[in-house]
C-alpha positions as CSV (number, residue, x, y, z in Angstrom):
1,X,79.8,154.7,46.8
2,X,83.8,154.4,45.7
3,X,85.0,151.1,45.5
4,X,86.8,150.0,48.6
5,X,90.8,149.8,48.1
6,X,92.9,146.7,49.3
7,X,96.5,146.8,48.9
8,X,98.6,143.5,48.2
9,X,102.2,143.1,48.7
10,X,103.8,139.8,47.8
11,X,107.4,139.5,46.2
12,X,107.0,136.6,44.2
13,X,104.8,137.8,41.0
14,X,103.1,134.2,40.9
15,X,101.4,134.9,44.7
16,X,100.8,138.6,43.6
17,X,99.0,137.9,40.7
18,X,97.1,135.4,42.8
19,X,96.0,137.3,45.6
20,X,95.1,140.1,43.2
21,X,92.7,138.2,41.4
22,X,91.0,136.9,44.3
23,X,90.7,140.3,45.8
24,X,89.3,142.2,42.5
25,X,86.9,138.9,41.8
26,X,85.5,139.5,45.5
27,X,84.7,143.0,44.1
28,X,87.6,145.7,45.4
29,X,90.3,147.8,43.7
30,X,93.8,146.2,43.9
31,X,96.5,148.4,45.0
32,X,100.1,145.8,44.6
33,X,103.4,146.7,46.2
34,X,106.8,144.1,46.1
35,X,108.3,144.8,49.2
36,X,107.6,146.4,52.5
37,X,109.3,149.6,52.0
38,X,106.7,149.9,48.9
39,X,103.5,148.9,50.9
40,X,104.1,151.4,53.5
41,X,104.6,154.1,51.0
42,X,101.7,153.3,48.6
43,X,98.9,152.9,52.0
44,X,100.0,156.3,53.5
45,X,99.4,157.7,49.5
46,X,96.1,155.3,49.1
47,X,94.4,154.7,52.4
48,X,93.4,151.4,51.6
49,X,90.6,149.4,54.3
50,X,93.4,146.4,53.9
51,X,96.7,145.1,53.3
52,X,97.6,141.3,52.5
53,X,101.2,141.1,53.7
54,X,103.8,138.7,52.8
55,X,106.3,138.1,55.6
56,X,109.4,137.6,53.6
57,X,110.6,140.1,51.5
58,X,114.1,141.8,50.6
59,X,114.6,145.6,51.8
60,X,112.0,145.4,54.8
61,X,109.9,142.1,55.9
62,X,106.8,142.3,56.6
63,X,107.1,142.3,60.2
64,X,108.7,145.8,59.9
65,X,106.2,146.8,57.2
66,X,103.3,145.8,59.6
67,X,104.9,147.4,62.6
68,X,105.5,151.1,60.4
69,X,101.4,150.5,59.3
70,X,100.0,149.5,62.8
71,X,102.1,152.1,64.6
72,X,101.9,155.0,62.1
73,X,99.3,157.9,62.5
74,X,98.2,158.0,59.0
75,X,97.8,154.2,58.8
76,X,96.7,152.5,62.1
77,X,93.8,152.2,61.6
78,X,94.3,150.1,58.4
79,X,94.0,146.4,59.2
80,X,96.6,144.3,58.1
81,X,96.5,140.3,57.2
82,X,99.5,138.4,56.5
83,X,99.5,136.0,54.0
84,X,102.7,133.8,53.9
85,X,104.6,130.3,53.8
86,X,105.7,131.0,57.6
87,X,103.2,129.2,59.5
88,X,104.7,127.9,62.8
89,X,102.7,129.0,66.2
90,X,105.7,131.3,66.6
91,X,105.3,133.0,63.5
92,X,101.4,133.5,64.4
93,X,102.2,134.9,67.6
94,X,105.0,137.6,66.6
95,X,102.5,138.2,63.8
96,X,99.8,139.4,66.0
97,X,102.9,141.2,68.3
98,X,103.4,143.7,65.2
99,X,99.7,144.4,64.9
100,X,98.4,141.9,62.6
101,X,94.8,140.8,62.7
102,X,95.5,137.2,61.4
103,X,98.0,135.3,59.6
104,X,96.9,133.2,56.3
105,X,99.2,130.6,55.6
106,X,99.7,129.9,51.8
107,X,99.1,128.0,49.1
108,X,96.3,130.6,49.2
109,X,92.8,129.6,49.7
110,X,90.6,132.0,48.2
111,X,88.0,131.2,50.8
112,X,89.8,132.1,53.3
113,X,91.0,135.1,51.6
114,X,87.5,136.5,50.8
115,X,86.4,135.5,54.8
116,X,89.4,137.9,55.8
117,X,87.6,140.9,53.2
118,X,84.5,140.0,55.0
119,X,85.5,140.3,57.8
120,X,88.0,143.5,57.9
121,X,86.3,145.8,55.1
């Protein structure tokens, strides 16, 4: 059986690597991307079975990201998790309003992280 794909997508290289790690010690294979334009690009080209989202990024957020993958015939069905410093109940609600399945507030918890894999993959 292929190894299950999640892509990551964080701008700041320190959270990247981070989240990467987590993800590949839990036992997938990383796909990264730096900015929203990037992730939606790389998961209609990879098909990944999940995308850890940061929220703020240059060129498009990851609102817009999330609202291109949710919406989107070729990636709807991909779940998406944000993973960001934005953690206000607002932030949670427009989250979920673009399609998000949960939003992960950082520092990152690599618990909470490989729940989310569990959970979604």
């Amino acid at each position: 059986m292929p190894m299950k794909k999640v892509l990551v997508v964080d701008d700041t290289a320190a959270h990247l690597q981070q989240l990467k790690e987590i993800v590949a010690d839990a036992g997938y294979q990383v796909i990264t991307a730096t900015s929203g334009k990037e992730a939606v690009a790389k998961a209609r080209a990879e098909k990944p079975s999940l995308v850890f989202l940061d929220i703020v990024m240059d060129d498009l957020d990851g609102y817009g990201a999330c609202r291109e993958l949710t919406r989107g015939d070729e990636t709807g069905e991909i779940p998406v998790v944000f993973v960001s410093t934005k953690n206000q109940r607002a932030d949670h609600i427009w989250a979920e309003k673009q399609g998000a399945k949960a939003l992960i507030s950082k520092p990152i918890d690599s618990e909470i992280i490989v729940k989310q894999l569990d959970t979604y993959v």
